[in-house]
N, C-alpha and C positions, 0 to 999 in steps of 0.2 A: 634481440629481445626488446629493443626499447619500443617496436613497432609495436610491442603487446601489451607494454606497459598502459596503464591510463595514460590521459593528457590532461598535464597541470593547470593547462590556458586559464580555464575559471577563478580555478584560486589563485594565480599568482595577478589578476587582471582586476579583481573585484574585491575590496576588502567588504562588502555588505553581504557576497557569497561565501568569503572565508568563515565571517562571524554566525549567519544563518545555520551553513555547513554544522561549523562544531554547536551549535546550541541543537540544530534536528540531533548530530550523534551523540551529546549526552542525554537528553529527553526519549530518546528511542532507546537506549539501551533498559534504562528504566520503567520504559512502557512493556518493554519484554520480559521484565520481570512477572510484572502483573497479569501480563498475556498468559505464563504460565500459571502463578499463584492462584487467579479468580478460577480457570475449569478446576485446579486439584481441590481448591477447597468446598466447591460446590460437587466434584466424585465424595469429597469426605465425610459431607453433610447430610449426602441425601443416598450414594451409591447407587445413582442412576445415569446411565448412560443419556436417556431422553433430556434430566435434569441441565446433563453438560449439555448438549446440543442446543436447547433452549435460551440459551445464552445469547443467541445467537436470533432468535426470535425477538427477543424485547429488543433487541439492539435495530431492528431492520427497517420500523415504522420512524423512530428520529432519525434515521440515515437517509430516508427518503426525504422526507420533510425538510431537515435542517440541512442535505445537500444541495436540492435544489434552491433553496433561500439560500442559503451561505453563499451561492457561487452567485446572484446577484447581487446581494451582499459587497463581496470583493471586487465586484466591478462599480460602485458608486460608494464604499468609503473607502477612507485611507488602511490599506490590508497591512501594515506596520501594527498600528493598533487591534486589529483584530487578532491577528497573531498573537498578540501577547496577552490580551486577556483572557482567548480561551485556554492559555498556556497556564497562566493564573488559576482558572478553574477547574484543569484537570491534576493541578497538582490539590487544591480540595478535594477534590475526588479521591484521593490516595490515600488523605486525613482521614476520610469516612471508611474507606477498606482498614484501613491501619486503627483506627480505634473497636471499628466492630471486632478484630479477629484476635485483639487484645481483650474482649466480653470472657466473664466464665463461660458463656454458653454461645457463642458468636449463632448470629442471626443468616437464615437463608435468603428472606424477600431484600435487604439492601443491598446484594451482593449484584439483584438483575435490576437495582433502582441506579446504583451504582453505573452498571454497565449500559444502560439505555441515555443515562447523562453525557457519559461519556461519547456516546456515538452521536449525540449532539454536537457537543463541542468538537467533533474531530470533521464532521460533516460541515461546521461552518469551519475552523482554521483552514485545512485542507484546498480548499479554493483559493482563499487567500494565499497561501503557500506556493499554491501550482501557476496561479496568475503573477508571481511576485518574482519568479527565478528566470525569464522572460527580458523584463525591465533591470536587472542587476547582471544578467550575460551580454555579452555581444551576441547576433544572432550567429555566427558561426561556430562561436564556443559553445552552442546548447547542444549538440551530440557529446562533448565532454562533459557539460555540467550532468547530463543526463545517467552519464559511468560513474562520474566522482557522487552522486546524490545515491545512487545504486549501493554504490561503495559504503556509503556513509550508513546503509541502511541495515547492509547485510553486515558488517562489524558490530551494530548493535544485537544483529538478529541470531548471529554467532555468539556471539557474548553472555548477553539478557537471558537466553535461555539454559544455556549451559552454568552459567552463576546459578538462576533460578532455581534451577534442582540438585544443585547442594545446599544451598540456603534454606530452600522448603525441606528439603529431607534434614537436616544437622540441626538447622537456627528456628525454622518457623516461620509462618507466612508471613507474622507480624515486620519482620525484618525486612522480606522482598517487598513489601507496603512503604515500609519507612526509607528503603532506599529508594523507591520510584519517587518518592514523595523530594527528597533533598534534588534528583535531576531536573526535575522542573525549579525549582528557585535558584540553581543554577544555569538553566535555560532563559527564564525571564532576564537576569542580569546580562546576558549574553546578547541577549534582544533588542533590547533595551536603546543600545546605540547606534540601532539602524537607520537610513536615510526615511524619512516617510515617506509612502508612496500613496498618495492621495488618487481620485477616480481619473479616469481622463475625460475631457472635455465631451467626447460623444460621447458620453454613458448614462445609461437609464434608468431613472431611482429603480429600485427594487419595489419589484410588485409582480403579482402575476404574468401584467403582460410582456414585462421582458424577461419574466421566464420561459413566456414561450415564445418571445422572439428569438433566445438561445436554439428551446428543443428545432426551432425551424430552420435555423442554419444547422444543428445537426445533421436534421433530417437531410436536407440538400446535398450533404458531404457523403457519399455514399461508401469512401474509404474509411472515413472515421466509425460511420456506422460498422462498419467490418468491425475495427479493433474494439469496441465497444462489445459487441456482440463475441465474438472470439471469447473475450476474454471472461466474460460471463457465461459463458456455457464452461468454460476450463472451470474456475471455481466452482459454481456449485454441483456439479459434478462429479467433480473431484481434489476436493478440498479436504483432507483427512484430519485435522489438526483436532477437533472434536474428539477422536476415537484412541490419540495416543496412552493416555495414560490408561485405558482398556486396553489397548492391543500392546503396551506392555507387560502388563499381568498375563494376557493369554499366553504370551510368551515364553512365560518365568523369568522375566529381566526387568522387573521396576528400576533396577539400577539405570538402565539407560533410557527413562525416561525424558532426564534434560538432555541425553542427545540424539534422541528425536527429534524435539522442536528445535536445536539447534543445525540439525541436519538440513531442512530447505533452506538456511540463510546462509548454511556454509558452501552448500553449489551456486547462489547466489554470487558467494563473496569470490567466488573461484572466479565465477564471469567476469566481476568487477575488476578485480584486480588485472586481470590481461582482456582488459576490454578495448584497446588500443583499434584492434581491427574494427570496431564498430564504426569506425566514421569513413572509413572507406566502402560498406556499403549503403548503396544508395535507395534498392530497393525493399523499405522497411515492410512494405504490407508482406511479402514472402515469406520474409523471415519470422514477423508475427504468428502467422500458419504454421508454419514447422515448429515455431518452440511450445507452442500451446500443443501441440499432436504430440509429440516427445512425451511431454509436461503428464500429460494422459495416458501414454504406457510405461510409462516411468511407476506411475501412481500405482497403477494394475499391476505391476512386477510386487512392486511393495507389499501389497497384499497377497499375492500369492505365495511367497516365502513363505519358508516356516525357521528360516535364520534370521537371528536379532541381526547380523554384521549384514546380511544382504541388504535388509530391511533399513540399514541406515547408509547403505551404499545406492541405492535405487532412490531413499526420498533425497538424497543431497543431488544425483543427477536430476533428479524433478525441479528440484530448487534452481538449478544452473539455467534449464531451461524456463522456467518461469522468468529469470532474470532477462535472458534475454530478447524475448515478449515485451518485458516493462519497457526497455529501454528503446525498443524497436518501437513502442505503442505512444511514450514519452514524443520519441524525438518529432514524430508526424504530429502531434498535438502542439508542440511548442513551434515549427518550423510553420505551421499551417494555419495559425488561428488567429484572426484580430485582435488588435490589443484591447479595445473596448466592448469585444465577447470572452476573453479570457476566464474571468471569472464564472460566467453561467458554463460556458463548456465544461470549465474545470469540476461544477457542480456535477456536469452531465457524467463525468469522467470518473470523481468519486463513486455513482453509481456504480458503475460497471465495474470496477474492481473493488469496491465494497462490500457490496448486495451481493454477490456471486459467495462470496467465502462467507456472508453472513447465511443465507441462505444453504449454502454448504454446507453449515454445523447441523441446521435444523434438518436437512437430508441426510446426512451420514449418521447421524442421531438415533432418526427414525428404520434406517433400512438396517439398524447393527441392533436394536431392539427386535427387530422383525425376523431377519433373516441371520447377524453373527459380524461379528467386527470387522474380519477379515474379509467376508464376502463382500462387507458395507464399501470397502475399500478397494477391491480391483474390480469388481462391477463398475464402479461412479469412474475408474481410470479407462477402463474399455466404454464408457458409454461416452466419457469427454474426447478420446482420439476422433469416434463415429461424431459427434454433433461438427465438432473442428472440421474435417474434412466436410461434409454438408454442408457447411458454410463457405467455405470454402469455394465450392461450387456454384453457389447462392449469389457470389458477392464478387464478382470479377474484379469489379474498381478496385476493391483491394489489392487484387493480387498483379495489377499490372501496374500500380500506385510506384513512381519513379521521382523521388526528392529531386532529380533535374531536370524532370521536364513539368513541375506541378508549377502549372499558374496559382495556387493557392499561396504555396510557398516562394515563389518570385517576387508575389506581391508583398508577401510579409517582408521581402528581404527588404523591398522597396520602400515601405513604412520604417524599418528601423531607423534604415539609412537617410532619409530625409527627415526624420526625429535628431539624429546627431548630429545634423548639417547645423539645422537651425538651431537648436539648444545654446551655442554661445551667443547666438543674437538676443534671443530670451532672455538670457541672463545678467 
């Protein structure tokens, strides 16, 4: 068993990844509150399906914008600091949901004023974050920190959501607002007495052109381009989280609303938790294709039920396989990438699994307005397996992409390692 257990190495090796760790898992659990509160109370306000979907539109032009700056961003200031302010300002954010929904008459437009600030500040932390966990692991411990961050994600994602919908059903939203709102000032203190991690020496202010000095090393990387691509066609495609709280009604089961959405973070946490196997293989591009193709009939089963229990048996395998996608897509980004492009990739990286699920909402949206919820949902699951394999075919480098024999990755090992050599002379 212990082969399947995670590997502790990060956190018993790093106390800057211990403290990170627990500050993402109390600020994400309380992000998942809001994750659920904002679509139900904008179903409540307007009882529009398009309405939910939409959500998802304001959010997609700062994610564009403010990823690809943020991920410059992180590569020339100290990403300690940026972390924490935007941590700072989405716990504001929380203030402003939480006072509107206390209104006698709580307001529609601040709820997507709301949600588009938000996809700012997550679009700029988010780089900072991904380029930050890198420089606080050893480079061999980054398949473990990769399951343990997994881990850390899907126990909010388990949680947040399954709280969420006793609390919005019994307590009211105001409550899942004012609790998202106390995780993050418990996250900033947790923050707070991190090592700074200032630019590195080769890094280039932020500006256009080394943003597209980034997109050009992307481009270059033909495997990365895979996981990028993959993984964006799987979300908006088939991304269903828009349609839940519809496709519980059609049902007759509002009751198991919150464990819908807690259903893809509890196959998720399944993987987490015995992800042990993960560092033994070595071919990650593979495995990214299969779990994004799963991830896609998984989706399409879901929708074709007409049982709540199948329906929450099928999105939790969806979720499992999604996870292990991430982790597969993770570990070739951190094993493979310069430390002074870290932050722009990481930008480029936010894209790809951002824009896909935001994009997502505004497509499942549209086609459960058009054609029926459930259609909305195993259509986009059978059209994500077909685009997955097409790429698939598309994109070879991916699929022959081998953690030991990648000069990309050699060299990275080679930078850490002459980083740690020289570090006491520095000092």
């Amino acid at each position: 068993m212990s082969s399947f257990l995670p590997d502790l190495s990060p956190w018993r090796a790093s106390a800057d990844f211990r403290r990170l760790w627990l500050a993402g898992l109390v600020s994400g659990f309380g992000s998942f509150l809001t994750f659920v509160a904002l679509p139900v109370q904008v179903k409540e306000l307007t009882g529009s399906a398009a309405a939910v979907g939409a959500i998802g539109a304001v959010e997609l032009v700062p994610l564009i914008v403010f990823g690809l700056y943020g991920g410059a961003l992180a590569d020339s200031l100290d990403k300690r600091g940026l972390i924490i302010w935007t941590e700072v300002g989405q716990g504001v954010l929380s203030a402003a949901l939480l006072v509107n929904s206390l209104l006698p008459e709580p307001v529609v437009w601040p709820l997507y004023v709301v949600a588009a600030l938000s996809s700012a500040l997550v679009s700029v932390q988010r780089p900072a974050l991904d380029s930050l966990w890198p420089r606080i692991v050893a480079h061999d411990h980054l398949p473990a920190a990769a399951s343990l961050n997994a881990l850390r994600w899907t126990v909010g994602g388990v949680a947040g959501p399954a709280v969420a919908g006793v609390v919005v059903a019994y307590a009211g939203l105001g409550w899942a607002y004012a609790a998202d709102l106390l995780t993050f000032v418990v996250s900033v203190v947790l923050i707070i007495p991190l090592a700074s991690s200032p630019a590195a020496h080769e890094a280039a202010k932020p500006s256009l052109k080394a943003i597209a000095e980034g997109a050009r090393y992307a481009w270059s990387r033909k495997e990365l381009l895979g996981t990028y691509a993959i993984d964006l066609a799987a979300m908006f495609l088939a991304m269903p989280l828009a349609l839940l709280p519809f496709l519980a009604d059609e049902l007759h089961a509002e009751w198991s609303l919150g464990l819908m959405y807690a259903a893809v973070p509890l196959g998720s946490l399944l993987v987490s938790v015995t992800s042990g196997w993960t560092g033994r293989i070595h071919r990650h591009g593979r495995m990214v294709v299969l779990a994004a193709a799963l991830w896609g009939v998984a989706i399409a089963a879901a929708g074709a039920v007409g049982n709540v229990w199948l329906v929450l048996l099928f999105l939790t395998v969806a979720g499992g396989c999604d996870m292990v996608s991430g982790i597969f897509r993770g570990v070739m980004w951190n094993q493979t990438i310069p430390d002074e492009l870290r932050g722009r990739l990481a930008g480029i990286e936010l894209l790809s699994y951002s824009v896909g699920p935001t994009l997502g909402q505004v497509r499942s949206g549209g086609f459960a307005a058009w054609w029926g919820v459930r259609a909305s949902v195993w259509s986009g699951g059978l059209l994500c397996a077909g685009a997955v394999g097409l790429l698939a075919l598309c994109l070879p480098k991916l699929m022959t992409y081998d953690a030991r024999t990648s000069e990309h990755a050699k060299s990275v090992r080679e930078q850490r390692t002459a980083a740690r050599a020289s570090a006491p002379a520095e000092s």
